[in-house]
N, C-alpha and C positions, 0 to 999 in steps of 0.2 A: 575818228569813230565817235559817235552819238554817244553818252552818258551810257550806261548799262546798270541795269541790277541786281541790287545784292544786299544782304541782310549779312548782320554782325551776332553773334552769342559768343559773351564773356564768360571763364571760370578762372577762380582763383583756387591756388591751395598752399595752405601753411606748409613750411619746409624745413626743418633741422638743416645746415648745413653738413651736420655728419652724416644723416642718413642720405643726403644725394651723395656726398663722397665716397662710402663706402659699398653702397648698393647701387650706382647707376655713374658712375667715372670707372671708364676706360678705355683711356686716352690714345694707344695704339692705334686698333683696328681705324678708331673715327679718324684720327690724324691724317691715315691713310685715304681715307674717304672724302678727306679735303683737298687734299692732291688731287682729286677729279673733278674739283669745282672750278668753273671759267674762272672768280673771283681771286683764287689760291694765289695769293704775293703780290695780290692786284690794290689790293686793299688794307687800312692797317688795322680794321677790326678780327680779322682774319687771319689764320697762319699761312708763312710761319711769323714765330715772334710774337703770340699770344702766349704770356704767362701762364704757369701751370694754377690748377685749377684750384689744388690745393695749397699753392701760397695764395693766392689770391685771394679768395675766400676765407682765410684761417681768421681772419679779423671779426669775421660777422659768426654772429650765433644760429643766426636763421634768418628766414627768407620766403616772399612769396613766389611763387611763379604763377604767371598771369597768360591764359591764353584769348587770341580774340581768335575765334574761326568765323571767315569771311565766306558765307554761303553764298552758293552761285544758284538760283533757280534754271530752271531746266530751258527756260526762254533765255536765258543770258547761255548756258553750256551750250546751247544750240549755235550759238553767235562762232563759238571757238571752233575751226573747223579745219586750221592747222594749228602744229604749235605756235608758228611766230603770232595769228589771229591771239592765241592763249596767253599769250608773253602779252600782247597789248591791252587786253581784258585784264591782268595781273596790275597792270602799271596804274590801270584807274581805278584798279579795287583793294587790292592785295598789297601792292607799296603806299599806296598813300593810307592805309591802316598801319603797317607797319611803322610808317613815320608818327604817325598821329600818336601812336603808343608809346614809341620814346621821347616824342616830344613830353606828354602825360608824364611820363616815368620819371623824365628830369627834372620837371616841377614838382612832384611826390618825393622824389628825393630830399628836398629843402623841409618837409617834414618829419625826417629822419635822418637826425643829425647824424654824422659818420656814414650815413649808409649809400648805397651805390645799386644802381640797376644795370641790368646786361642787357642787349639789344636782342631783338630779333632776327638774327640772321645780319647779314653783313651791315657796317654802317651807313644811313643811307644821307647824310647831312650835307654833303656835296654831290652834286650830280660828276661830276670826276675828281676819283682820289689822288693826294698829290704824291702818293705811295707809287702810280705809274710814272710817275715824271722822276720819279728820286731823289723826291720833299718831304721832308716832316709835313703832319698833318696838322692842317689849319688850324683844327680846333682840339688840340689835347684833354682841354678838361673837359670836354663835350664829348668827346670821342667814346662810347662805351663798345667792348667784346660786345662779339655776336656769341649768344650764349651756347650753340653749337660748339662753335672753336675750341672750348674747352675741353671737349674730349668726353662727352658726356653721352651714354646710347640711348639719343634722345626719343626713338621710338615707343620704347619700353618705359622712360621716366616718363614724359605724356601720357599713353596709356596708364600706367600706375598713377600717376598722383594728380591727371585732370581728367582721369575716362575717356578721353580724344584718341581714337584709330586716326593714325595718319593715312590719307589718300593720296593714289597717286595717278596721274592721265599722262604718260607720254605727248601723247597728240593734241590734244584737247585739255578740258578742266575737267576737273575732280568735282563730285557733289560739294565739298567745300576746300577751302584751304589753309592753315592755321599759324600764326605768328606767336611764337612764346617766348616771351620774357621774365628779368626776374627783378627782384628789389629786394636788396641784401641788407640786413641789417644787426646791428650788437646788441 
């Protein structure tokens, strides 16, 4: 498939670690919700075996979270005309932002000493994780949580603390689609 188009709009927003714990961590239902992701055991950003949210975090004081929403113009949606068309539109829009944002976030980290970022959605640093073979992962200190994983109802935290309605297209793409990450820090 030929290049496709697409624009990027960043927000960021300052975050007490108490107040996502308290107001938007609960780990149940989402837990549950990851149990129906193809990814689920597949990967070790992933549950299960993603540390609870609140020891993880208890080290940092706050936090940014950062979203990039990857817009799709109506000439590029027009392209997507099944899901798997959409899934391939994603892989040259959507993951390679996703990557490009961790990659960013782990060099940001070296500016903040102690501090740690969570990824976007599963880790995408190997094109196959060695979590399906029944390997440790390659890269442990690279390795970051998908900030999903934690159990956090991420719909409502984006809406709340970046304005972003998440969309959604079964078939097709979404007017946009959005990757959020975070940078945790003491």
């Amino acid at each position: 498939m030929a290049s496709v188009k697409y624009d990027i709009e960043v927000q960021v927003s300052r975050v007490s670690v108490s107040r996502l714990l308290s107001e938007y961590w609960n780990p149940d239902p989402v837990r549950e919700a990851c149990k129906l992701c193809p990814d689920y055991g597949k990967v070790w950003s992933c549950p299960p075996g993603v540390p609870e949210a609140d020891d993880y975090l208890k080290p940092f004081r706050e936090g940014f979270l950062i979203a990039v929403k990857v817009k799709y113009p109506e000439e590029t949606r027009t392209l997507a005309v099944s899901a798997a068309k959409a899934q391939e539109i994603r892989n040259q829009t959507y993951e390679k932002v996703k990557r490009n944002l961790l990659l960013t976030l782990l060099e940001l980290e070296k500016e903040f000493p102690g501090g740690i970022c969570i990824g976007a959605g599963r880790c995408i640093l190997c094109s196959h994780c060695a979590r399906q073979d029944g390997e440790s992962c390659r890269y442990p200190k690279l390795r970051r949580y998908s900030i999903t994983a934690f159990g956090f109802d991420f719909a409502r935290m984006v809406r709340d603390l970046l304005g972003i309605e998440l969309l959604w297209s079964p078939d097709g793409l979404p007017e946009y689609d959005v990757a959020v990450s975070g940078l945790f820090y003491t």
